[in-house]
Every structure is written in structure tokens, then in C-alpha cells.
N, CA, C and O atoms as a CHARMM CRD file, in Angstrom:
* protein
*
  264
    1    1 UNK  N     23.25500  40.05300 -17.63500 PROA 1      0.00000
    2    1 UNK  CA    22.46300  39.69500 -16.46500 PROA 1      0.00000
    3    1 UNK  C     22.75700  38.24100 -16.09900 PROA 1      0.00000
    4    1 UNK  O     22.80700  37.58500 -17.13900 PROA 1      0.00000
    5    2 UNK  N     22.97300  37.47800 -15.00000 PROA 2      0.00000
    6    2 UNK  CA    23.38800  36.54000 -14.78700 PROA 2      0.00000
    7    2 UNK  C     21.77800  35.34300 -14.78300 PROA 2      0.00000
    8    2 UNK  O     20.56100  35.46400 -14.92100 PROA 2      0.00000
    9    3 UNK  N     22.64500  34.40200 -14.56500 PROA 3      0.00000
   10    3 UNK  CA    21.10900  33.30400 -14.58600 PROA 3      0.00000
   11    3 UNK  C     20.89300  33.54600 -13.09900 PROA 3      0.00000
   12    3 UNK  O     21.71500  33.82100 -12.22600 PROA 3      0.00000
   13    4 UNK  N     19.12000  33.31200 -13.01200 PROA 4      0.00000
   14    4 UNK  CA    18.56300  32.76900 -11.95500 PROA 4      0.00000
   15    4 UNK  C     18.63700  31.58600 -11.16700 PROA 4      0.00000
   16    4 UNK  O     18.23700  30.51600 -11.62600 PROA 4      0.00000
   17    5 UNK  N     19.01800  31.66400 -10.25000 PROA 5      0.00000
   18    5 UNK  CA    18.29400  30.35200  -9.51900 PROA 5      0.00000
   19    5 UNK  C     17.33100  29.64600  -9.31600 PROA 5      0.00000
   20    5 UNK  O     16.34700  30.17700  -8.80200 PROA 5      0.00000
   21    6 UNK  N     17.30300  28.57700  -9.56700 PROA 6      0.00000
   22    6 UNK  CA    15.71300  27.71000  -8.94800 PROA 6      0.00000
   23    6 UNK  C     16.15900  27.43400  -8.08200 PROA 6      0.00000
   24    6 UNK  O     17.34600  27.13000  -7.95800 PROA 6      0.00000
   25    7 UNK  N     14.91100  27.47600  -6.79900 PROA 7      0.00000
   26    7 UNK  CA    14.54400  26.67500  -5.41500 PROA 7      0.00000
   27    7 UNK  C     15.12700  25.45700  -5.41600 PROA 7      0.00000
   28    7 UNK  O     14.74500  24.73100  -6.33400 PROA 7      0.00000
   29    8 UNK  N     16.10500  24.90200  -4.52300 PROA 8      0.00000
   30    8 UNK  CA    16.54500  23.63800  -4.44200 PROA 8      0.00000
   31    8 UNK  C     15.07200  22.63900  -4.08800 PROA 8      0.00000
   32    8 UNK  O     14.68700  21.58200  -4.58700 PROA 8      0.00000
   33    9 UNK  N     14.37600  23.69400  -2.78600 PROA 9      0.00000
   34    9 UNK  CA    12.99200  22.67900  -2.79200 PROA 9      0.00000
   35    9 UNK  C     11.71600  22.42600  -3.66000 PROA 9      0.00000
   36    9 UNK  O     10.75600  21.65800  -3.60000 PROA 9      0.00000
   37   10 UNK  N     12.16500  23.47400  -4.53600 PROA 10     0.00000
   38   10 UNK  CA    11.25500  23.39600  -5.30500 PROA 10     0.00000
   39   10 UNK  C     11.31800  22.16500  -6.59400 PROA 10     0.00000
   40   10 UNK  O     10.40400  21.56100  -7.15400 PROA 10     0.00000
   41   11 UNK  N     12.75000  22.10700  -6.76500 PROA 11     0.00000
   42   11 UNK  CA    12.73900  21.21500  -7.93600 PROA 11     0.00000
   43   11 UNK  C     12.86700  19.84200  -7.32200 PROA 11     0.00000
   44   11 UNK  O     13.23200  18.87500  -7.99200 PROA 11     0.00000
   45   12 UNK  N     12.55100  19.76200  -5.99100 PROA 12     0.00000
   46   12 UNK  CA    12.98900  18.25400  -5.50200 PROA 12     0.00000
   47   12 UNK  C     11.29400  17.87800  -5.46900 PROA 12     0.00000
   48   12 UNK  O     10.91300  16.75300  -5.79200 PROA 12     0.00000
   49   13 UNK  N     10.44800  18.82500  -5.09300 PROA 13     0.00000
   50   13 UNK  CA     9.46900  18.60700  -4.64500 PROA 13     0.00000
   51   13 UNK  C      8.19100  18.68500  -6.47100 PROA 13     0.00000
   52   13 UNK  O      7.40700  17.73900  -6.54400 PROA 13     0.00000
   53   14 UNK  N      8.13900  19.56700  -7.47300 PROA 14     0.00000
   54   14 UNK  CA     7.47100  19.52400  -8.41200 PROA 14     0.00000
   55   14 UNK  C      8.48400  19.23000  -9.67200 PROA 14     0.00000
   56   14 UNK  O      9.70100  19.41100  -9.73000 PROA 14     0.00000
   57   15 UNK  N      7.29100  18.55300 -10.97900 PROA 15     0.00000
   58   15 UNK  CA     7.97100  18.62500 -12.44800 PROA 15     0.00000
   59   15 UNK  C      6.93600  19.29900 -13.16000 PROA 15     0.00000
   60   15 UNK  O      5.73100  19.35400 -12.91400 PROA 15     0.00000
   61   16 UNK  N      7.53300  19.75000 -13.98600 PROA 16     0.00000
   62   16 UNK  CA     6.86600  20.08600 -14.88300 PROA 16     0.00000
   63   16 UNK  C      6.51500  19.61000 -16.27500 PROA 16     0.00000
   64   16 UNK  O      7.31900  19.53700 -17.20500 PROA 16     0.00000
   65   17 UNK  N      5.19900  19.28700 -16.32600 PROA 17     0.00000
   66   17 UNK  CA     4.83200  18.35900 -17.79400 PROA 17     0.00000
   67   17 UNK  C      5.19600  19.05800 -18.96700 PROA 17     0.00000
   68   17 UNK  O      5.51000  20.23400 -19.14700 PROA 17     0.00000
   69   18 UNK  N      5.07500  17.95600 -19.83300 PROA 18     0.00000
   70   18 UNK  CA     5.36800  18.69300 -21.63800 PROA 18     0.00000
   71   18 UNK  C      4.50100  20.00400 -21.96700 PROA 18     0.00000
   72   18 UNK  O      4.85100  21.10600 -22.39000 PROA 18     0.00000
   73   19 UNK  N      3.13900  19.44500 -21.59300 PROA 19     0.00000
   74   19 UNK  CA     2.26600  20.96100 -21.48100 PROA 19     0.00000
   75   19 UNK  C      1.87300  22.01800 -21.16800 PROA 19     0.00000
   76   19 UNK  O      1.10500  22.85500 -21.64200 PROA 19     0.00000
   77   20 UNK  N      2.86600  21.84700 -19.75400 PROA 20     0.00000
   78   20 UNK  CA     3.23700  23.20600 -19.03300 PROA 20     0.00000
   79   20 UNK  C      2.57100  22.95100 -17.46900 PROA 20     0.00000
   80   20 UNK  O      2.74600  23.69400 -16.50300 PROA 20     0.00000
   81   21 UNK  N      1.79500  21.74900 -17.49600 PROA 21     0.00000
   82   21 UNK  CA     1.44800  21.79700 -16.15900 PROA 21     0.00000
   83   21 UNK  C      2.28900  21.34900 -15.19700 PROA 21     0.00000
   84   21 UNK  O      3.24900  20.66700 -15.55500 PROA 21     0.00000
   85   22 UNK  N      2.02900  21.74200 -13.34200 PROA 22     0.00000
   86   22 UNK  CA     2.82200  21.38700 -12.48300 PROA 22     0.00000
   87   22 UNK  C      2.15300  19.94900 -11.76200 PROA 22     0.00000
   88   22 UNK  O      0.95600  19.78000 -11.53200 PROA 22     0.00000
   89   23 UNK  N      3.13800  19.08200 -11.50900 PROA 23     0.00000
   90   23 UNK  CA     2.55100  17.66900 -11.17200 PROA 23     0.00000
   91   23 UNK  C      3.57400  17.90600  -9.57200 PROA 23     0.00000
   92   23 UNK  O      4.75500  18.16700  -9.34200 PROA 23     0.00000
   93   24 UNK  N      2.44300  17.66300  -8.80300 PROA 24     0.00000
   94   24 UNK  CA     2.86400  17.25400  -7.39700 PROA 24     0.00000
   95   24 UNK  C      2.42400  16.05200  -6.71000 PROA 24     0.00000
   96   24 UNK  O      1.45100  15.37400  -7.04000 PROA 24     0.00000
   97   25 UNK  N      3.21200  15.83000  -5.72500 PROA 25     0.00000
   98   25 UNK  CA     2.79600  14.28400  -5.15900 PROA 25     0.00000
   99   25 UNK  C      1.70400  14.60200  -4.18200 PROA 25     0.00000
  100   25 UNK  O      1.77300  15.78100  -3.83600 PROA 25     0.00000
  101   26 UNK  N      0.52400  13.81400  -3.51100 PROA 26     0.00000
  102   26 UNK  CA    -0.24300  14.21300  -2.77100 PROA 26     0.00000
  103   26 UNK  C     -0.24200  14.21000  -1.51000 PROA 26     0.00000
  104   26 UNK  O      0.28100  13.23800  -0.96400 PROA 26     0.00000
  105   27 UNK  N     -0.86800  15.36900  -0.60500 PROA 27     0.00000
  106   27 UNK  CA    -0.60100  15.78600   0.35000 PROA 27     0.00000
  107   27 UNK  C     -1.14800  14.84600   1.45000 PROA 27     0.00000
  108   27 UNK  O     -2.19600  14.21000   1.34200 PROA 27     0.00000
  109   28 UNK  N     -0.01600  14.82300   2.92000 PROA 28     0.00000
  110   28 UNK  CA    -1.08200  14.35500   3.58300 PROA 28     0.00000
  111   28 UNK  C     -0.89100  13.06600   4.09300 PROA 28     0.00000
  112   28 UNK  O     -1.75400  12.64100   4.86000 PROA 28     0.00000
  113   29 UNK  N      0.24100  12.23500   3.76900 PROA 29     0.00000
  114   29 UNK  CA     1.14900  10.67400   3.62300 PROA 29     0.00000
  115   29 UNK  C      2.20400  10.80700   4.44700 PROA 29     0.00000
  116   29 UNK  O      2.85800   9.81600   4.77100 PROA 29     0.00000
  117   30 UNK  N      2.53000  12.15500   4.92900 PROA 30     0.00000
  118   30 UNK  CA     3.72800  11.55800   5.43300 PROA 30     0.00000
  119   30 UNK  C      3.90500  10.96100   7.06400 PROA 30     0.00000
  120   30 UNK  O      4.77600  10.25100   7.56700 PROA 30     0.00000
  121   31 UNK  N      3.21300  11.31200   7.38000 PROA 31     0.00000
  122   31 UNK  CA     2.73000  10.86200   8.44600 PROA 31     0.00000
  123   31 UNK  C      1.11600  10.59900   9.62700 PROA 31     0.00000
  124   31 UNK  O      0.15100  11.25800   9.23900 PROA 31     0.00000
  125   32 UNK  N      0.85500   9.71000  10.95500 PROA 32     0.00000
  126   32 UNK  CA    -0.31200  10.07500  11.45800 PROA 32     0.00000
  127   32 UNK  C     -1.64500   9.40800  10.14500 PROA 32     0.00000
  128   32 UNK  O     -2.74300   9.93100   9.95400 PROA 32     0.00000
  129   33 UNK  N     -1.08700   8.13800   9.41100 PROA 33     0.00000
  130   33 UNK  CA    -1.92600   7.63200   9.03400 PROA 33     0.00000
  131   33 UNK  C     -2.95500   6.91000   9.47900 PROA 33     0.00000
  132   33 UNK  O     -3.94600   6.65600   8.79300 PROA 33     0.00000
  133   34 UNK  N     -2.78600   6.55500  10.60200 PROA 34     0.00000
  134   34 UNK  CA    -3.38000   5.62000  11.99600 PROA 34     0.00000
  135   34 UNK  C     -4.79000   6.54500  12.03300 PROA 34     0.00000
  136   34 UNK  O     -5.82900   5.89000  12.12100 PROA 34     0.00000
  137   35 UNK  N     -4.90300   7.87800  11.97800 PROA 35     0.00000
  138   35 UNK  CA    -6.17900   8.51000  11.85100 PROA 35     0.00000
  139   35 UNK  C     -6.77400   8.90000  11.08400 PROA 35     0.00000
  140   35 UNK  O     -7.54600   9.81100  11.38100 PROA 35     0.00000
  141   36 UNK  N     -6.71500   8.35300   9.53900 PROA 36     0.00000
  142   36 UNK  CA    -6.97400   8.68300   8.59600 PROA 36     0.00000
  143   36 UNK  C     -7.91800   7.60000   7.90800 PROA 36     0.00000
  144   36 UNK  O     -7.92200   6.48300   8.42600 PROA 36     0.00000
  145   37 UNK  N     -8.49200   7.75900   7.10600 PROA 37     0.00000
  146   37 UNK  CA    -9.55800   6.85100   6.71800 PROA 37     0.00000
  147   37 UNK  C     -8.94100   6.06500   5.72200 PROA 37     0.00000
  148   37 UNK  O     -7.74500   6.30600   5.55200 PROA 37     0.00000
  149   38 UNK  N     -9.54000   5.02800   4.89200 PROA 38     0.00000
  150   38 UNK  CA    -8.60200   4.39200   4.26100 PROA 38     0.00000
  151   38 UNK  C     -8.91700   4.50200   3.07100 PROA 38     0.00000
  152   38 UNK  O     -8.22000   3.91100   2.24600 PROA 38     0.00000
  153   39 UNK  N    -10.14700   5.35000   2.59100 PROA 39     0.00000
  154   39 UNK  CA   -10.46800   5.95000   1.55100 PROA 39     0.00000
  155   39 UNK  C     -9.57300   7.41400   1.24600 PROA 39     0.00000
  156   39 UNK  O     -9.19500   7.82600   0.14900 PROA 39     0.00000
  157   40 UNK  N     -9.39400   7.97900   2.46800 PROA 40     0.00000
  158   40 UNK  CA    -8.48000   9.38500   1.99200 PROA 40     0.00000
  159   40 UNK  C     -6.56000   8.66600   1.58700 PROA 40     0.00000
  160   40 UNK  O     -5.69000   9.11200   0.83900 PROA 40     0.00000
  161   41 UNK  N     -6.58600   7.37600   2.54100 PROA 41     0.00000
  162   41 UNK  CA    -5.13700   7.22400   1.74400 PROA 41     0.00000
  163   41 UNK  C     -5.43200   6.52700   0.43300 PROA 41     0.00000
  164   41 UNK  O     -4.62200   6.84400  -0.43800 PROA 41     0.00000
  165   42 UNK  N     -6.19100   5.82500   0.11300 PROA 42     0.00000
  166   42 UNK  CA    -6.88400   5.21600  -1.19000 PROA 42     0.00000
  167   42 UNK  C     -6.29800   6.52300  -2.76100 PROA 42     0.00000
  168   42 UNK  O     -5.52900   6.33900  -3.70500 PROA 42     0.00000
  169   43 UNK  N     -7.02800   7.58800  -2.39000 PROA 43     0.00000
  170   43 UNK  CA    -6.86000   8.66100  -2.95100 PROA 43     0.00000
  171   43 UNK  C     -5.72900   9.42700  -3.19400 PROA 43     0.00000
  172   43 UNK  O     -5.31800   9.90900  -4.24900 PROA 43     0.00000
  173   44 UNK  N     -5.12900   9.48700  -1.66700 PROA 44     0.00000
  174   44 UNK  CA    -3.66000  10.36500  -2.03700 PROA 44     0.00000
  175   44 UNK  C     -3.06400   9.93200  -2.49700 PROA 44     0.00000
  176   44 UNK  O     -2.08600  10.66800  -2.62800 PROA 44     0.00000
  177   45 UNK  N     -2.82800   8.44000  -3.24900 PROA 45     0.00000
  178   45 UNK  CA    -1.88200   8.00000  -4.07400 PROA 45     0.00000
  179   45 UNK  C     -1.19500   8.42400  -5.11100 PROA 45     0.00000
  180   45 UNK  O     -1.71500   9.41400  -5.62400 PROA 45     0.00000
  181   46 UNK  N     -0.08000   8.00800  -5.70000 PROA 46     0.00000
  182   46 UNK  CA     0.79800   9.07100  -7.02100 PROA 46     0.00000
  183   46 UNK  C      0.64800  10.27200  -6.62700 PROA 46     0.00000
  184   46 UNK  O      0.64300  10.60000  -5.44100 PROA 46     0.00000
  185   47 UNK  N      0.46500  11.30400  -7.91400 PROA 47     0.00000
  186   47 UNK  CA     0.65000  12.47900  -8.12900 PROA 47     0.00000
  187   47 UNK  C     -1.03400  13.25300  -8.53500 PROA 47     0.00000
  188   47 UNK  O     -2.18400  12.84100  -8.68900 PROA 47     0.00000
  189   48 UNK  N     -0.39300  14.43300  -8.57200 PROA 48     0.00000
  190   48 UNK  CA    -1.94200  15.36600  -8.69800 PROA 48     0.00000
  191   48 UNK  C     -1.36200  16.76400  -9.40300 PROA 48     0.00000
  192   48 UNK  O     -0.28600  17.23000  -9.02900 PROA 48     0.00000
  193   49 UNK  N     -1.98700  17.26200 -10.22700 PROA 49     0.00000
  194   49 UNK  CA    -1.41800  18.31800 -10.83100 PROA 49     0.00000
  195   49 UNK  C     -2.42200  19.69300 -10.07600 PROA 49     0.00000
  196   49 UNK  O     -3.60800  19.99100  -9.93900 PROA 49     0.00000
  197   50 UNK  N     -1.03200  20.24600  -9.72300 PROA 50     0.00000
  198   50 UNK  CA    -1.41900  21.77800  -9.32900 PROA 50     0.00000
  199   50 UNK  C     -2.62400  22.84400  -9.89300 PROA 50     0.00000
  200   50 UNK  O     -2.59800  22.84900 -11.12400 PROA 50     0.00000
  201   51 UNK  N     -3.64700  23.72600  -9.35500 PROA 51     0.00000
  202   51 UNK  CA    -4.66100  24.62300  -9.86900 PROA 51     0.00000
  203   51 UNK  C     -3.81600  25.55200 -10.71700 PROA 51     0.00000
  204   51 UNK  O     -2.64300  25.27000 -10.96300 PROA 51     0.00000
  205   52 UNK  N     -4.31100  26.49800 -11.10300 PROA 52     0.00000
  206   52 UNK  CA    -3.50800  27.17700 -12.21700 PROA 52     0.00000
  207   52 UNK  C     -3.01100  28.37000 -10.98500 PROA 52     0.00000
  208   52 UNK  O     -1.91400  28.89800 -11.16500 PROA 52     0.00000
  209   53 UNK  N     -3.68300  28.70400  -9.96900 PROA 53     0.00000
  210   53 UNK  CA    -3.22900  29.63100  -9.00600 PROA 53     0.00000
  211   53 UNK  C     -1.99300  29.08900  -8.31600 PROA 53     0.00000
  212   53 UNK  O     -1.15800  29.99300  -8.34400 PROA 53     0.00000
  213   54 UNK  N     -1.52900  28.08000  -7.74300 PROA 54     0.00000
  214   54 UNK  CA    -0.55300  27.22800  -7.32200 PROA 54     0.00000
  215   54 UNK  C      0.46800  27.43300  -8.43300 PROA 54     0.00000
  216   54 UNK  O      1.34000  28.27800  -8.23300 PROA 54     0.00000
  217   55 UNK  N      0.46300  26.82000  -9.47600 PROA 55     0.00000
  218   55 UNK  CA     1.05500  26.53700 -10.53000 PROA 55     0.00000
  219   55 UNK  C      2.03600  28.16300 -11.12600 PROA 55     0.00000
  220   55 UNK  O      3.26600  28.21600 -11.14300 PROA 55     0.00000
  221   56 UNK  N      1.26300  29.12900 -11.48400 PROA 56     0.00000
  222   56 UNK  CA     1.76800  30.44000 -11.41400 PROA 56     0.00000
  223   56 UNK  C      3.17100  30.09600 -10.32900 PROA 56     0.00000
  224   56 UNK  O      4.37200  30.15600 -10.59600 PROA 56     0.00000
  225   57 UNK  N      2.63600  29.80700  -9.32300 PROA 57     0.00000
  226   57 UNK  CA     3.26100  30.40500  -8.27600 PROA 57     0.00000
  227   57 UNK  C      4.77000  29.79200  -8.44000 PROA 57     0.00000
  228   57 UNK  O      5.80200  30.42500  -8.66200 PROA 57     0.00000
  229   58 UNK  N      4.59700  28.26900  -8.25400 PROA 58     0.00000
  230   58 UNK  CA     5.62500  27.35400  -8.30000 PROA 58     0.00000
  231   58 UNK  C      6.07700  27.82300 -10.03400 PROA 58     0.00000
  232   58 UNK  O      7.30700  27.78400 -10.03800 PROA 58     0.00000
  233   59 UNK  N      5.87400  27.99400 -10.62000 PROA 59     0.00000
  234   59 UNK  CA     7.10400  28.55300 -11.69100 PROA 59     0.00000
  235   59 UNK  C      7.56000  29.45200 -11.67200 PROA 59     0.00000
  236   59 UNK  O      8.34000  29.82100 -12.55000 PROA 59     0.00000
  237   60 UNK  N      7.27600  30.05100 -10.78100 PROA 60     0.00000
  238   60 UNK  CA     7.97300  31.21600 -10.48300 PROA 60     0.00000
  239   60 UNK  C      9.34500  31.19000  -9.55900 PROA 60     0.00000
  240   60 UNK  O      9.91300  32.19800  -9.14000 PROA 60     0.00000
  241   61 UNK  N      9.61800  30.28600  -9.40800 PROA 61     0.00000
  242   61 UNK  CA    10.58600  29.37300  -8.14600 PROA 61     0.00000
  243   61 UNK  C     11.55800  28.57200  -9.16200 PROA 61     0.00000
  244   61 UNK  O     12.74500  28.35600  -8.91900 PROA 61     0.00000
  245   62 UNK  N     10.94900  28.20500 -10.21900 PROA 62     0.00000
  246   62 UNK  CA    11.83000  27.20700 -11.28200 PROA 62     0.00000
  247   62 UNK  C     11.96100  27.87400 -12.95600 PROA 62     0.00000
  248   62 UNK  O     11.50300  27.27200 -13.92700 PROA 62     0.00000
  249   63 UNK  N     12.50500  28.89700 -13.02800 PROA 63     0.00000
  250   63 UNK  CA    12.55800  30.03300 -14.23600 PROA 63     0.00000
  251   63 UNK  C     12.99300  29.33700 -15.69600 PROA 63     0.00000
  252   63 UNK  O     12.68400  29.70000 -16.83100 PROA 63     0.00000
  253   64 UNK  N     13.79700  28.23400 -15.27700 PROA 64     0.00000
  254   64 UNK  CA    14.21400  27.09900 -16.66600 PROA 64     0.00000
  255   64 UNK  C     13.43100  26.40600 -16.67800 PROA 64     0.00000
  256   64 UNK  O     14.05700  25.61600 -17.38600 PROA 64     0.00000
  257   65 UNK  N     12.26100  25.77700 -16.47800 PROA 65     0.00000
  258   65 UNK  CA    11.63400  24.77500 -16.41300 PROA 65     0.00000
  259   65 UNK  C     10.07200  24.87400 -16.92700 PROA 65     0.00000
  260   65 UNK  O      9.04400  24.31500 -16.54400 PROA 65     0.00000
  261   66 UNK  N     10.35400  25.85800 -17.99200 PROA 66     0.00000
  262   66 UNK  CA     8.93600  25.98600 -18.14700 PROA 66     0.00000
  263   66 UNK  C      8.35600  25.32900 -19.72600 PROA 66     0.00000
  264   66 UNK  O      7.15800  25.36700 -20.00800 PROA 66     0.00000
């Protein structure tokens, strides 16, 4: 059986921790900050790790990486 592929966007966009969780950057920055409060960009800073429903999902996209 040959290897799988992972998502090119997927591995640009999540990692996966030592413990198995998925770490994503937070949503919501990339643009149209001018209307945003300065407490919600306060917050979206770094990274945020994925719910376990998300998380399923996105490893399912990255088959070596678990």
C-alpha cells in the first residue's frame, strides 16, 4: 500500500504537540483590525490549541504526525 499524503495546508497551517494535541495560531488577525476591539486583538495573540472535535479532524489530513 503506498504512503499517504498530508495536506500541504494543513501542515503549513497546524503542529502537533508531544502529547498529541493540535496547536493553531488564532483566528481573526489577518485582517480589518481597525474594527476590532483591542481587547479581542489583546487575546488572539500566539497560538491556541484545537477542541478535541477540530483536532480529530485535522489529523486526519496529517497521517505521520501523530
Amino acid at each position: 500500500m503506498p504512503k499517504m499524503k498530508t495536506k500541504s495546508s494543513a501542515k503549513k497551517r497546524f503542529k502537533v504537540s508531544a502529547t498529541g494535541k493540535v496547536i493553531a495560531s488564532q483566528a481573526g488577525k489577518q485582517h480589518g483590525m481597525i474594527k476590532r476591539s483591542n481587547k479581542f486583538l489583546r487575546n488572539a495573540r500566539g497560538t491556541t490549541v484545537l477542541c478535541a472535535a477540530d483536532a480529530k479532524i485535522v489529523k486526519g489530513f496529517m497521517p505521520y504526525d501523530r
